[in-house]
C-alpha positions as CSV (number, residue, x, y, z in Angstrom):
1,X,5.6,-10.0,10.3
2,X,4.7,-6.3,10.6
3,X,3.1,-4.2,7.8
4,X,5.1,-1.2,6.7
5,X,2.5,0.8,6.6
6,X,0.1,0.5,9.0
7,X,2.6,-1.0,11.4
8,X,0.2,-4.3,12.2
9,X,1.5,-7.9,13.1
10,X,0.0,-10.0,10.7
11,X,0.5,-13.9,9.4
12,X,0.5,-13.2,5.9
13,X,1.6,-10.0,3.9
14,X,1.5,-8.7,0.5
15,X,3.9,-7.2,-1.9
16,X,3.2,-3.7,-2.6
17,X,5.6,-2.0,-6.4
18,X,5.6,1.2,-5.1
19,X,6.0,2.1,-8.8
20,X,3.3,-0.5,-10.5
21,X,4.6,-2.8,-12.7
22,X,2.1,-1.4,-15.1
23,X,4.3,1.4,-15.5
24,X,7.4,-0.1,-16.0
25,X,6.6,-2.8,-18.2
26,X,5.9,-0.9,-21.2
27,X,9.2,0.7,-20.5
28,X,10.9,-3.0,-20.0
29,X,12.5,-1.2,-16.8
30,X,13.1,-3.0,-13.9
31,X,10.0,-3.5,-11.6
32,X,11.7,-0.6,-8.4
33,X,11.4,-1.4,-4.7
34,X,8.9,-3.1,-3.4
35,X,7.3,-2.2,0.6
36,X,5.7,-5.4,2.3
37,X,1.9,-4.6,3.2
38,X,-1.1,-6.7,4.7
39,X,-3.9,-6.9,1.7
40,X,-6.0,-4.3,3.6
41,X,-3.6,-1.6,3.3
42,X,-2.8,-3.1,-0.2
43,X,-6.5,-3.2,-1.4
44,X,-7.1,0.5,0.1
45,X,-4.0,2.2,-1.8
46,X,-5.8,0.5,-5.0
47,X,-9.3,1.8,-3.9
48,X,-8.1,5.2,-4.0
49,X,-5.2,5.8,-6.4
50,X,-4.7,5.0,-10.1
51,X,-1.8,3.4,-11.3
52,X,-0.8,6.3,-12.7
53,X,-1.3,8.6,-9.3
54,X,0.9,6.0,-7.7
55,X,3.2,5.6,-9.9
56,X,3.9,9.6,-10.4
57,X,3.3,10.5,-6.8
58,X,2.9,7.9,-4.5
59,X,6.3,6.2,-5.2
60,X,7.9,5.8,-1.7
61,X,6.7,4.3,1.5
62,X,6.8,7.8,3.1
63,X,4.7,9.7,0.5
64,X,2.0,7.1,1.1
65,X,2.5,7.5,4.8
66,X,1.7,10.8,4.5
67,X,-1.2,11.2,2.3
68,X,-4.2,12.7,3.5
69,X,-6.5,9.9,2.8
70,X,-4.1,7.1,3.7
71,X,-3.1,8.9,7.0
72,X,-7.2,8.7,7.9
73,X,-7.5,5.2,6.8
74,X,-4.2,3.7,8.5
75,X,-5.0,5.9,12.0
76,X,-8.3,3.7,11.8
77,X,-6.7,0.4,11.0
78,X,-4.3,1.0,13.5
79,X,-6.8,-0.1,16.2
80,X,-8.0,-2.9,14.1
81,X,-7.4,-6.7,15.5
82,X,-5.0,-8.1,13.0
83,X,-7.8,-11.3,12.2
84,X,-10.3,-9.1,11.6
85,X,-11.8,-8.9,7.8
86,X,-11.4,-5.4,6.5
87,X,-13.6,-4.2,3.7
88,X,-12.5,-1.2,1.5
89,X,-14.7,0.8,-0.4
């Protein structure tokens, strides 16, 4: 299986709301798409946006592709052995 975002094979993925449910269930909306990420790319989108940020700006798989911090983070986890134990900070 291959992370949307930063384009990794990895065993396991995550499921990303690309607008959090958060925001949609106090509107009793339906929860929106959904992008397939490994937890590392997951945790690190949560590191560095609110719920809110994501939810207002951040709502595609191509915005987040292209975000200034993101872009740094996934051109270093690129290189990254798909095993190995990422912390986020």
């Amino acid at each position: 299986m291959q992370c949307e975002l930063c384009q990794r094979e990895m065993e396991r993925l995550t499921v990303h709301h690309l607008i959090p449910r958060q925001a949609v269930k106090r509107k009793k909306a339906e929860p929106g798409p959904t992008i397939d990420i490994c937890s590392a790319c997951h945790r690190q989108i949560h590191s560095l946006y609110s719920n809110n940020e994501l939810a207002k700006y951040l709502n595609t798989l191509e915005k987040l592709r292209n975000e200034p911090k993101m872009q740094k983070f996934l051109a270093w986890i690129e290189k990254q052995k798909p095993n190995k134990r990422i912390r986020v900070r």
